[in-house]
Backbone bond lengths (Angstrom), bond angles and torsions (degrees), N, CA, C in turn:
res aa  C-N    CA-C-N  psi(-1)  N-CA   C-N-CA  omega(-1)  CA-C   N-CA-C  phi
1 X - - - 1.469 - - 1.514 108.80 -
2 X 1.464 111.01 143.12 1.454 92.23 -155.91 1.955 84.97 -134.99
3 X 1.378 114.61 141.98 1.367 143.02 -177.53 1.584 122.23 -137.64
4 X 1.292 100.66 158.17 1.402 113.24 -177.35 1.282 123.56 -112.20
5 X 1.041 152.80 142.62 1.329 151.17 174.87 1.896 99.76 -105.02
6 X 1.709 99.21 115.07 1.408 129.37 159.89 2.061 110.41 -32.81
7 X 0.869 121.61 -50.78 1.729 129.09 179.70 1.014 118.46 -39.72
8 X 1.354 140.34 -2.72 1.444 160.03 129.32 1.852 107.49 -47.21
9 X 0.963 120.83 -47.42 1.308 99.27 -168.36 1.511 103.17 -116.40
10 X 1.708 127.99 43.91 0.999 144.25 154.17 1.489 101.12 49.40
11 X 0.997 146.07 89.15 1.645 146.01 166.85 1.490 121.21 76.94
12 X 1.936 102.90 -21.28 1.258 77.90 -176.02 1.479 135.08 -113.89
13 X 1.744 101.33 72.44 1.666 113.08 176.98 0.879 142.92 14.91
14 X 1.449 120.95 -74.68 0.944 157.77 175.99 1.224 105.06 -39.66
15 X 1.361 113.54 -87.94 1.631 122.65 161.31 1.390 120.66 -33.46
16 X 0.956 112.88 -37.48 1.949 120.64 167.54 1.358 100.65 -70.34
17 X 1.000 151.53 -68.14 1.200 158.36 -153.78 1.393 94.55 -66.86
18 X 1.325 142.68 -34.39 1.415 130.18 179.32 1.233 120.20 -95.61
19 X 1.294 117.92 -30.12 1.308 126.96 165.32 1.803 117.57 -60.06
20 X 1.005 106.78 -50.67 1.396 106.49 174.76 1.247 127.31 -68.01
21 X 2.079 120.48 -33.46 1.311 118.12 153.20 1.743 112.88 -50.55
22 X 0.752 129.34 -34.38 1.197 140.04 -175.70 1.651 102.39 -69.92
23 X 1.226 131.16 -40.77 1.356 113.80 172.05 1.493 124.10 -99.93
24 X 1.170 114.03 24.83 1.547 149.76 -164.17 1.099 119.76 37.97
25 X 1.399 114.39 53.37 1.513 124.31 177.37 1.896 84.51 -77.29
26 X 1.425 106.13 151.71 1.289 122.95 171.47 1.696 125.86 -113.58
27 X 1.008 103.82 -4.69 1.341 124.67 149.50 1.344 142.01 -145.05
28 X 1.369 117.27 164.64 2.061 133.44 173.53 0.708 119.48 -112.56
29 X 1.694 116.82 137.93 0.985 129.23 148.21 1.856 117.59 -83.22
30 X 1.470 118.25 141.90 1.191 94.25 -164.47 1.964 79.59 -137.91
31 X 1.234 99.44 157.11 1.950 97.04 178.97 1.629 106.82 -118.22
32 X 1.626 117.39 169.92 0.781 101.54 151.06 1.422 169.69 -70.48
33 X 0.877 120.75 35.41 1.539 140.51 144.87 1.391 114.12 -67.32
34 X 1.217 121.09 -46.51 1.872 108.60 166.62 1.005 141.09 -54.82
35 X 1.890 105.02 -14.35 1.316 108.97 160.81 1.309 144.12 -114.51
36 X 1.473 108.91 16.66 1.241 140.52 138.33 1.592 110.69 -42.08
37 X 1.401 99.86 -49.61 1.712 104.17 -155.46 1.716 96.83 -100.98
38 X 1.203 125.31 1.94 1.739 127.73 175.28 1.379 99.81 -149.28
39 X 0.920 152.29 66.45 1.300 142.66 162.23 1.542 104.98 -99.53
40 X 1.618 119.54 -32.71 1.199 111.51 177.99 1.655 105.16 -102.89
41 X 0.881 127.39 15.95 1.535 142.57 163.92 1.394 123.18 -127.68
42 X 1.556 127.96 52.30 1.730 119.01 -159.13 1.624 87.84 -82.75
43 X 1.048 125.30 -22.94 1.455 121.37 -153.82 1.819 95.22 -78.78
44 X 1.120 128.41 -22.32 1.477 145.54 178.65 1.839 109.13 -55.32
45 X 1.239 78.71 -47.57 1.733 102.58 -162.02 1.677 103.10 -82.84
46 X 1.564 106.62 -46.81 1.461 112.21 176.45 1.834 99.27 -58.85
47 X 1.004 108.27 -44.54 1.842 92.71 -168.45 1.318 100.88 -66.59
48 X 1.427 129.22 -41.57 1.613 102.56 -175.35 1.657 108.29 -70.19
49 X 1.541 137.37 -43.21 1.040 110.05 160.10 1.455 145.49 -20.48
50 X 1.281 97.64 -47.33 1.604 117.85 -178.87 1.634 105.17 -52.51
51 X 1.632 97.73 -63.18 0.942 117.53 -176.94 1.511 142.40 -25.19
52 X 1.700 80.95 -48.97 1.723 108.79 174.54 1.378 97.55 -110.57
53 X 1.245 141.34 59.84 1.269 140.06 158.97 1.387 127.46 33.67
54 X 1.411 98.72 22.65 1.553 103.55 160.14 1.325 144.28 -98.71
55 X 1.106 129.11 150.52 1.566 111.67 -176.92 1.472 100.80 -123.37
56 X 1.228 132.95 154.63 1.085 164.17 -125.24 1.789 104.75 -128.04
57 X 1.618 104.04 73.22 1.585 107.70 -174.33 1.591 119.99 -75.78
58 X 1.125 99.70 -41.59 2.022 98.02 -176.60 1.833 97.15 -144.78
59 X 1.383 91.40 161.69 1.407 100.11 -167.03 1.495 112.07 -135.66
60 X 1.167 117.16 104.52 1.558 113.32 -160.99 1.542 107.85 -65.46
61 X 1.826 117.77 125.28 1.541 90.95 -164.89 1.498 104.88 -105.71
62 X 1.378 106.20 -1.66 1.548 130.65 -170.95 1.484 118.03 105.23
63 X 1.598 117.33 -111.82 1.837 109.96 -132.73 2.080 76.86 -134.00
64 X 0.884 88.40 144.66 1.603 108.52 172.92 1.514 117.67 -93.98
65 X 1.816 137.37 107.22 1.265 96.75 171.30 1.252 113.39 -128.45
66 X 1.016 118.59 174.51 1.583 132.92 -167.89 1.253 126.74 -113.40
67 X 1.330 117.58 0.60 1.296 135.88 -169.23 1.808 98.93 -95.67
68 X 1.623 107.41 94.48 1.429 115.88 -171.63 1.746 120.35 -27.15
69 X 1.019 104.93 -36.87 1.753 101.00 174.53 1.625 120.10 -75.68
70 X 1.302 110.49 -23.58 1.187 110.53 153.94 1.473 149.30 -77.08
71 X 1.641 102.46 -31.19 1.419 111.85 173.77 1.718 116.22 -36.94
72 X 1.159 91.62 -74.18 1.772 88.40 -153.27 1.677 98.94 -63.43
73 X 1.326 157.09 9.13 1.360 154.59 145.72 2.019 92.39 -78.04
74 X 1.028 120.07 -47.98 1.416 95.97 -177.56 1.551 114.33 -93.95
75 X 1.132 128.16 -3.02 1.491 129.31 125.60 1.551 132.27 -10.20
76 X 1.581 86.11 -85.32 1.811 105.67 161.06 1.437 113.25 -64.27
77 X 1.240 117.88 -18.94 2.000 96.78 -177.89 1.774 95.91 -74.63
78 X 1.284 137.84 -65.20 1.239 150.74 112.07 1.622 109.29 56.06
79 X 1.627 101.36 -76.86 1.241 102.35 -174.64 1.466 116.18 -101.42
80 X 1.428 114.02 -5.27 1.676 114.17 146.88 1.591 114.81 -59.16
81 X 1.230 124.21 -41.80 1.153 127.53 -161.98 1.780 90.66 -79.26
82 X 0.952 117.26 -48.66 1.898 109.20 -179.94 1.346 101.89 -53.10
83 X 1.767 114.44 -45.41 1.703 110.21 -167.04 1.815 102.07 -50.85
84 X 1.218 99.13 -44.75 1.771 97.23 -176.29 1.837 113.08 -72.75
85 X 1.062 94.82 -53.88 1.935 78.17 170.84 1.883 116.09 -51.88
86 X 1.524 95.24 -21.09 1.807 79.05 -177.64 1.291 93.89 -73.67
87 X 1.924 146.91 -32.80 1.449 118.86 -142.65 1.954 85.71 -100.55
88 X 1.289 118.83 9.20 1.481 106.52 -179.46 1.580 106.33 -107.35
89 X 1.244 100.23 17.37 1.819 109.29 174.82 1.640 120.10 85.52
90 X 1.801 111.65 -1.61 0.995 93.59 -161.18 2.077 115.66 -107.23
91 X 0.901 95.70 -177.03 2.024 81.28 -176.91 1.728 113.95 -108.96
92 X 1.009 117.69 3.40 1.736 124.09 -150.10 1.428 110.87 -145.62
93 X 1.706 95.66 101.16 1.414 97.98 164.82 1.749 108.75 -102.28
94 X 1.879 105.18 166.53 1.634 91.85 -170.93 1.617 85.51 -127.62
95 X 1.314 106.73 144.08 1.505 116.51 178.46 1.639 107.89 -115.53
96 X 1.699 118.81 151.14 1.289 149.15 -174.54 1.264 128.77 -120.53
97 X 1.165 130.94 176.01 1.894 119.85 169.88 1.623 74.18 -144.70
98 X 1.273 78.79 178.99 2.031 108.72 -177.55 1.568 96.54 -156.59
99 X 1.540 127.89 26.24 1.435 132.87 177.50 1.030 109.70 -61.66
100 X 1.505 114.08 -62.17 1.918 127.93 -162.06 1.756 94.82 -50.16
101 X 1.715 100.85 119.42 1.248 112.03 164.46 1.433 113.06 -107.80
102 X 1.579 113.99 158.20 1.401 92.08 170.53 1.557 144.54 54.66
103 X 1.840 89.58 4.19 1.648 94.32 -176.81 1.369 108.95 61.14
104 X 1.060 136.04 34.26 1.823 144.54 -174.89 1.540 90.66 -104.40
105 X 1.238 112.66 115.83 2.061 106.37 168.90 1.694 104.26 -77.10
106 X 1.567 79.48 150.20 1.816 86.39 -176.05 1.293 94.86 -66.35
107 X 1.873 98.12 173.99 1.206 120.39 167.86 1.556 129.49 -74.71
108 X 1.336 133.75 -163.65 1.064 112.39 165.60 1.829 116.80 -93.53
109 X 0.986 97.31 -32.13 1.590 98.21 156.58 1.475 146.62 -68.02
110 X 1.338 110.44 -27.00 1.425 125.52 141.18 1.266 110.98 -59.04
111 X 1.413 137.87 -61.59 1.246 105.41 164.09 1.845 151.77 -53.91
112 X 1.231 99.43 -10.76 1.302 127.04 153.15 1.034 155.13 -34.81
113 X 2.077 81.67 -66.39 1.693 113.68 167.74 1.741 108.36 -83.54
114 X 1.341 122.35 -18.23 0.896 126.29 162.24 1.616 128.41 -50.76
115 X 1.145 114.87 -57.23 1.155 145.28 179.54 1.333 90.00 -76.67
116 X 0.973 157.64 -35.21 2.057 150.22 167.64 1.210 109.73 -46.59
117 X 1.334 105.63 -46.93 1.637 138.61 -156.83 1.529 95.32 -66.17
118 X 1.634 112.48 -67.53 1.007 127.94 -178.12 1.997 112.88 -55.69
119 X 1.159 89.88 -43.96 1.358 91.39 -168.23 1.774 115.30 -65.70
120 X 1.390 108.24 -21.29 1.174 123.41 -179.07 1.996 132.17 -79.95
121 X 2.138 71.28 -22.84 1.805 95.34 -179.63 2.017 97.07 -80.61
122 X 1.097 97.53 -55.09 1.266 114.57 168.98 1.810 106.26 -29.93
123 X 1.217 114.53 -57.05 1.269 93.10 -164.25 1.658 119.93 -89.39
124 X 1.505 88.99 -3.08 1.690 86.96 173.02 1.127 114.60 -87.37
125 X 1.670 130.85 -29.08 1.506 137.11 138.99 1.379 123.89 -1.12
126 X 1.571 101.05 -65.50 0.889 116.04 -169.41 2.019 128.41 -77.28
127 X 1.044 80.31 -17.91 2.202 99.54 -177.90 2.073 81.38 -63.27
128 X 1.589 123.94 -42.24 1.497 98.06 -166.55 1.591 85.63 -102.35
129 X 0.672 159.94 8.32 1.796 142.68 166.62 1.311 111.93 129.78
130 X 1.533 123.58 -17.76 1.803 111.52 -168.28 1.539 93.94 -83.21
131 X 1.190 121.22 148.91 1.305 157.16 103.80 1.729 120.39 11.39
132 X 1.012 148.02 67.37 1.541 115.20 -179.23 1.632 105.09 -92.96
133 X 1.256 123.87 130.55 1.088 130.93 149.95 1.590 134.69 -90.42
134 X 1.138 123.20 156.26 1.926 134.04 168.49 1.131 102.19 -102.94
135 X 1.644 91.34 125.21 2.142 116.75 172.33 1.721 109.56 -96.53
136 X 1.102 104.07 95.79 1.290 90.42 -176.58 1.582 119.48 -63.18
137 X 1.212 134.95 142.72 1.438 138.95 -155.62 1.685 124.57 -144.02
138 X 1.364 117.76 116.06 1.670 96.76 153.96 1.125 159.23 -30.92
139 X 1.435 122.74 111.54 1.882 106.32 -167.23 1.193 101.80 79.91
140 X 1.403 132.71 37.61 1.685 142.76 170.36 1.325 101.16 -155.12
141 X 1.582 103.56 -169.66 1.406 103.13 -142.55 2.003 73.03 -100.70
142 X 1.159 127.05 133.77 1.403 113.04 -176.23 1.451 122.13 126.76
143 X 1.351 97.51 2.23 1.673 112.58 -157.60 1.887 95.07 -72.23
144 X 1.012 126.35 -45.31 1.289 131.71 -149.12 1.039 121.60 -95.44
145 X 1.232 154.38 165.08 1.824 133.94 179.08 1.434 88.50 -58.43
146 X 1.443 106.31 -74.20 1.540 120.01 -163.93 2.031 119.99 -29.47
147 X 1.445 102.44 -36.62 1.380 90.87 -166.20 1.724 98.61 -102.94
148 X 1.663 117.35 16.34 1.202 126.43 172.86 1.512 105.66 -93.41
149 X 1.249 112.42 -40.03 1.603 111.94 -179.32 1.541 90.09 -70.71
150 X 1.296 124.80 -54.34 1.904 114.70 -169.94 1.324 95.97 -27.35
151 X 1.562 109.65 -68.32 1.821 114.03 -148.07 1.860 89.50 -70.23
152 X 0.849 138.94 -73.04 1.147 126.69 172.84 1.444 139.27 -4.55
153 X 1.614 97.67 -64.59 1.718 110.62 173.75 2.260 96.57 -63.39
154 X 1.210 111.68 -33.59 0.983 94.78 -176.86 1.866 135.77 -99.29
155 X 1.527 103.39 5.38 1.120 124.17 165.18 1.572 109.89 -71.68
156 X 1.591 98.49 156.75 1.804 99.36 -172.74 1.411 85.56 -114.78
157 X 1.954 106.51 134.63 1.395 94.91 -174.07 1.710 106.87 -79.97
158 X 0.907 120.78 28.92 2.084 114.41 -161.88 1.541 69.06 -109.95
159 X 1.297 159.69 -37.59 1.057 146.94 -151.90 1.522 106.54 -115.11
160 X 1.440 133.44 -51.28 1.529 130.04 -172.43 1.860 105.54 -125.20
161 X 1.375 90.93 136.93 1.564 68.77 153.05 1.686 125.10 -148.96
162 X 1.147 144.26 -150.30 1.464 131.10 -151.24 1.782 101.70 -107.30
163 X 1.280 125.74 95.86 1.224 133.63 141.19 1.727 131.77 -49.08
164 X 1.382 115.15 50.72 1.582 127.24 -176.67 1.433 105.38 -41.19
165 X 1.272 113.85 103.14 2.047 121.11 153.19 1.317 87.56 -93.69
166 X 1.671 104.41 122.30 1.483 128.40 178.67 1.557 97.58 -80.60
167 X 1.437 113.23 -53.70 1.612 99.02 178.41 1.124 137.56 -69.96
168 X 1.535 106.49 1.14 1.631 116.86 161.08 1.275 124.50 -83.14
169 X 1.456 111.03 -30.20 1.111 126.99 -163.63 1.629 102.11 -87.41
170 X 1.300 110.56 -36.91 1.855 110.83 158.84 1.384 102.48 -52.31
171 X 1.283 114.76 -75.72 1.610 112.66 -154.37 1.016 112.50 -31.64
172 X 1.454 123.56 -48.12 1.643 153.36 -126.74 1.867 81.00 -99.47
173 X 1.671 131.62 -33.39 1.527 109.92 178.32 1.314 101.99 130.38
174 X 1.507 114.64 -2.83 1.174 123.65 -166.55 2.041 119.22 -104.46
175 X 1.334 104.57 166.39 1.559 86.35 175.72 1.506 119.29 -126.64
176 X 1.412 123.45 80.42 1.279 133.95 -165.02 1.751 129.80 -9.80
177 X 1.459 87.45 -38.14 1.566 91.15 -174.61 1.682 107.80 -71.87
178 X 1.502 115.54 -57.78 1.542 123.14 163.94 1.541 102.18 -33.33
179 X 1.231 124.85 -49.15 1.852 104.78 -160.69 1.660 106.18 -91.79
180 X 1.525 118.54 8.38 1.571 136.45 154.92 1.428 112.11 -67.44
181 X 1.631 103.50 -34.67 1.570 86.98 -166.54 1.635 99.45 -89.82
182 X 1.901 104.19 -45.08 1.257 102.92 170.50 1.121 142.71 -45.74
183 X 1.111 125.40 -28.72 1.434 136.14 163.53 1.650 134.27 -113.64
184 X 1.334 106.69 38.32 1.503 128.43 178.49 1.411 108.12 -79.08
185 X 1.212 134.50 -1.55 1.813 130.83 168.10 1.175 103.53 -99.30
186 X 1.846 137.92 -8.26 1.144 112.30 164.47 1.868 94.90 -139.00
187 X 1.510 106.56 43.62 1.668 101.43 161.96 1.282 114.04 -86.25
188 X 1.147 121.49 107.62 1.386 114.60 137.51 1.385 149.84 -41.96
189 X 1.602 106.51 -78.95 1.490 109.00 150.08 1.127 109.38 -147.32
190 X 1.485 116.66 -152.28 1.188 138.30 -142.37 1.478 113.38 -126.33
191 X 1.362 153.71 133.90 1.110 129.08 114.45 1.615 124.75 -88.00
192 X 1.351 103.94 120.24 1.324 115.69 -173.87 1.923 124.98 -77.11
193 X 0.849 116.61 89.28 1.524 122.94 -148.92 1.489 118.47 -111.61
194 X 1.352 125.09 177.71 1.538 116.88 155.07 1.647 109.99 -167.07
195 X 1.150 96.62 140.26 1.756 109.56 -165.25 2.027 101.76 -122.64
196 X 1.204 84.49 117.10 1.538 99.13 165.59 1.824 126.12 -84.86
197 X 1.385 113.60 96.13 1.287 117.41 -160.50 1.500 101.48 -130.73
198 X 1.592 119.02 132.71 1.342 100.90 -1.74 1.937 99.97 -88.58
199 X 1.129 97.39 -164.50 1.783 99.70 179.00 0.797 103.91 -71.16
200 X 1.647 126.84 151.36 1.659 135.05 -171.42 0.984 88.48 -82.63
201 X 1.637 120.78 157.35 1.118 140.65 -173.61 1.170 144.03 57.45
202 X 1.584 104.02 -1.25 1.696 123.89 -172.88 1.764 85.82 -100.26
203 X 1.223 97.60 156.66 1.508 126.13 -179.12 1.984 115.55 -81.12
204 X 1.695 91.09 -32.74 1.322 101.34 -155.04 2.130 101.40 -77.88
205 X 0.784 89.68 96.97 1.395 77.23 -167.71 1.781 120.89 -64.71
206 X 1.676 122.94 22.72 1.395 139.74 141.39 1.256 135.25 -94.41
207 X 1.728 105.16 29.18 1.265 110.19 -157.97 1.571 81.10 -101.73
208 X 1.270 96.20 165.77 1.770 106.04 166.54 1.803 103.39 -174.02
209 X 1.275 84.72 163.54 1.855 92.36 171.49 1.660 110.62 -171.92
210 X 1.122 102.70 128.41 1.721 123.57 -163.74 1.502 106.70 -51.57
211 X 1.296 145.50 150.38 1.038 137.74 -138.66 1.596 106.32 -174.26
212 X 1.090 137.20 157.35 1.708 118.58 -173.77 1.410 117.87 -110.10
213 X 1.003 100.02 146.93 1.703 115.43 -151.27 2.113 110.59 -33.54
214 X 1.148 92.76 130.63 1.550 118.36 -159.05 1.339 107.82 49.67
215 X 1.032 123.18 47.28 1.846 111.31 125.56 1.351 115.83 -101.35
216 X 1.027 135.10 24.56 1.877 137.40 -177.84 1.089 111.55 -135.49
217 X 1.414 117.22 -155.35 1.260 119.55 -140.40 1.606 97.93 -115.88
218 X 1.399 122.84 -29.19 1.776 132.00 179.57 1.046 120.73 -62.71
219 X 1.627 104.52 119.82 1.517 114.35 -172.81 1.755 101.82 -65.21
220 X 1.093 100.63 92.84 1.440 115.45 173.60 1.790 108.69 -65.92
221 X 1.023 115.46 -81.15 1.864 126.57 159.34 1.940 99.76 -1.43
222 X 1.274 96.58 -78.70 1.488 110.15 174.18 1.326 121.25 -44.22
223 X 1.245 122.01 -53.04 1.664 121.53 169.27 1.349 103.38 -56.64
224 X 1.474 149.70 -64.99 1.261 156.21 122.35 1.467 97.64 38.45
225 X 1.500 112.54 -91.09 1.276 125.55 -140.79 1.855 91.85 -74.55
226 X 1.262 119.76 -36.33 1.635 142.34 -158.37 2.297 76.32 -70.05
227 X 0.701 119.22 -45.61 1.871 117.22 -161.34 1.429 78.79 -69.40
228 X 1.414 113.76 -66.60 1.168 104.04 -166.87 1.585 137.31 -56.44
229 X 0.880 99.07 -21.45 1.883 125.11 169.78 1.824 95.87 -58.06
230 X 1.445 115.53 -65.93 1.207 110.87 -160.85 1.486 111.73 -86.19
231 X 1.181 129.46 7.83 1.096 142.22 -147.00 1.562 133.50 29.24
232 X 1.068 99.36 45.27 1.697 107.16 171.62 0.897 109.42 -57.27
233 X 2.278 87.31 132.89 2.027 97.23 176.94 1.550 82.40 -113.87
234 X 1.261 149.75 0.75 1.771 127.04 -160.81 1.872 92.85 -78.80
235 X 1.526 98.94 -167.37 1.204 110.20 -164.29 1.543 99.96 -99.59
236 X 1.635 110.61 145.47 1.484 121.99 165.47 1.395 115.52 -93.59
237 X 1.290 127.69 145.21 1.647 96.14 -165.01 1.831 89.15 -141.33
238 X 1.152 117.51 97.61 1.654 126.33 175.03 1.499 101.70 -42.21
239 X 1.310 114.72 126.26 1.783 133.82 173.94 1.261 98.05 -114.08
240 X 1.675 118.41 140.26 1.178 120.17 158.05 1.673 99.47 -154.47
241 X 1.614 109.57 99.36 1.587 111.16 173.09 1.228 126.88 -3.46
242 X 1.549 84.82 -80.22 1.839 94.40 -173.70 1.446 103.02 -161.91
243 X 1.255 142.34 140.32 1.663 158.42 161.83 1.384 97.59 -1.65
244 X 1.508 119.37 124.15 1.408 133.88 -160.62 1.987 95.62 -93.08
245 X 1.226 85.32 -38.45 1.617 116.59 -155.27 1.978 90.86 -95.84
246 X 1.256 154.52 119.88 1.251 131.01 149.91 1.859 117.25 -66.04
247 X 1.232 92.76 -8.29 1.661 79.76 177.38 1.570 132.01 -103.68
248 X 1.895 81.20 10.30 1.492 103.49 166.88 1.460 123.66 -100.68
249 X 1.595 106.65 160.96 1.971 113.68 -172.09 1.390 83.84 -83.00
250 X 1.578 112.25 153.03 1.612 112.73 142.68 1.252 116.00 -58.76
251 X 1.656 136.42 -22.64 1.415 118.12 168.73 1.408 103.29 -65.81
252 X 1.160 134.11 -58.90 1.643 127.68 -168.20 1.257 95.23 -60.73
253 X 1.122 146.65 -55.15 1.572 125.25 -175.09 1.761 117.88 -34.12
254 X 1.559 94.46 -53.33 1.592 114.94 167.08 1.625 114.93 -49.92
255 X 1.237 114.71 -37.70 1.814 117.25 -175.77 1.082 77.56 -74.21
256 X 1.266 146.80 -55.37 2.256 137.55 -150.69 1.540 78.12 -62.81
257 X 1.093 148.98 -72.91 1.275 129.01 -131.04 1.637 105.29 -99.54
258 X 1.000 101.70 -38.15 1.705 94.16 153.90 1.385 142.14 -26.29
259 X 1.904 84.27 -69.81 1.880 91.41 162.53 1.530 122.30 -78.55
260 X 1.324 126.70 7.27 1.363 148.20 169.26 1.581 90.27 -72.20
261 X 1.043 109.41 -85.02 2.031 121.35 -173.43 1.738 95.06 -41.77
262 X 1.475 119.80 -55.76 1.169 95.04 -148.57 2.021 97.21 -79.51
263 X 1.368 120.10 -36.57 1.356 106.89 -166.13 1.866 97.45 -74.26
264 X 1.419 128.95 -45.46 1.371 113.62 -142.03 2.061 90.18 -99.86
265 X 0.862 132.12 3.67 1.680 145.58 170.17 1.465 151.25 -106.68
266 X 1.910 76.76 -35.88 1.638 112.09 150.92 1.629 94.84 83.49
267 X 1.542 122.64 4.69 1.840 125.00 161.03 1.060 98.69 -12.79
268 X 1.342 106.63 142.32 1.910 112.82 142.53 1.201 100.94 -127.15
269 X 1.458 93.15 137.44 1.770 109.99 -174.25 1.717 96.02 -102.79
């Protein structure tokens, strides 16, 4: 099942949400900022979903923290944000950190407490029905294969489970399709991605910047064939930050990866 993540067209939903029914994506990703702007109106937001035949797959809920005075307020931000994905129909919130300072890799206990953190958001999630999952990410605590299996081996799957960004999980040293097979008893889903590294023409050879599916460097084909191996039915959900190109729409970014899925994957939309 294949979805889009809204973060392409910077806030404005709405407009994402029609554009993408329109190219028959069947699901959203939607972040928090939408529920800022409907929390006291979800039922508003659910009808245009409806509307445009989308359903509402993962829900970005933000940053996880672990720093004891914070937990239980980001606890509760957490499980407001699930209360609203439950009344917009959907089951899946996706969780983040913003820890990694300085490019310093966590410890092994920070990764730990991380994964506590998580495991704990997770289970209050879970008493009304959502889902919380971990995105593993660049410049967070998670960046690397290595400190993805940490949080992993130490997540409880009844409480979290593994949201794979393949193009993070490249950047980070890793090889997407291998951590599909490896971690298929607690995948959830997918963000389906692609990172051009390093950037043409830059010198720095750690440069990179996300790019839409086959213009980069992620064995996309391979992630592909790796779902298909295990037989994954959850949802894949195409991410693309923000316009690679400025003289491109976020819908045409969306047609590149579209006709990416449909010629080199063989999708049917």
């Amino acid at each position: 099942r294949m979805g889009y993540s809204a973060i392409t067209w910077g806030g404005k939903d709405e407009l994402a949400i029609d554009e993408l029914s329109e190219l028959g994506y069947k699901g959203i990703q939607l972040r928090a900022n939408t529920y800022a702007k409907y929390k006291d109106n979800a039922a508003d937001l659910k009808q245009l979903l409806d509307a445009k035949g989308l359903s509402l797959v993962m829900f970005s809920s933000g940053n996880v923290e672990i720093d004891p005075a914070k937990k239980e307020a980001n606890a509760a931000m957490h499980l407001n944000h699930a209360r609203f994905v439950k009344a917009l129909g959907g089951t899946s919130i996706q969780l983040t950190n913003s820890l990694r300072k300085n490019n310093v890799p966590p410890t092994a206990d920070e990764l730990t407490r991380l994964a506590a953190a998580m495991n704990e958001i997770g289970a209050l999630t879970k008493e009304i029905g959502i889902q919380a999952t971990y995105h593993n990410h660049m410049n967070q605590y998670g960046e690397t294969p290595e400190e993805v299996d940490a949080l992993v081996k130490a997540m409880d799957p009844n409480y979290v489970r593994l949201l794979l960004d393949v193009a993070h999980y490249h950047q980070g040293g890793g090889k997407p399709a291998d951590a599909v097979i490896k971690y298929q008893k607690v995948l959830h889903s997918l963000h389906v991605k692609d990172v051009e590294s390093p950037i043409k023409g830059d010198s720095n050879s750690k440069s990179y910047k996300f790019v839409e599916l086959g213009q980069g460097n992620v064995d996309l084909v391979g992630v592909f064939a790796a779902l298909d191996k295990i037989k994954f039915t959850g949802w894949t959900i195409v991410e693309l930050d923000g316009v690679p190109d400025k003289a491109k729409t976020p819908k045409q970014c969306a047609q590149i990866s579209k006709d990416f899925l449909q010629a080199k994957i063989a999708y049917q939309f």
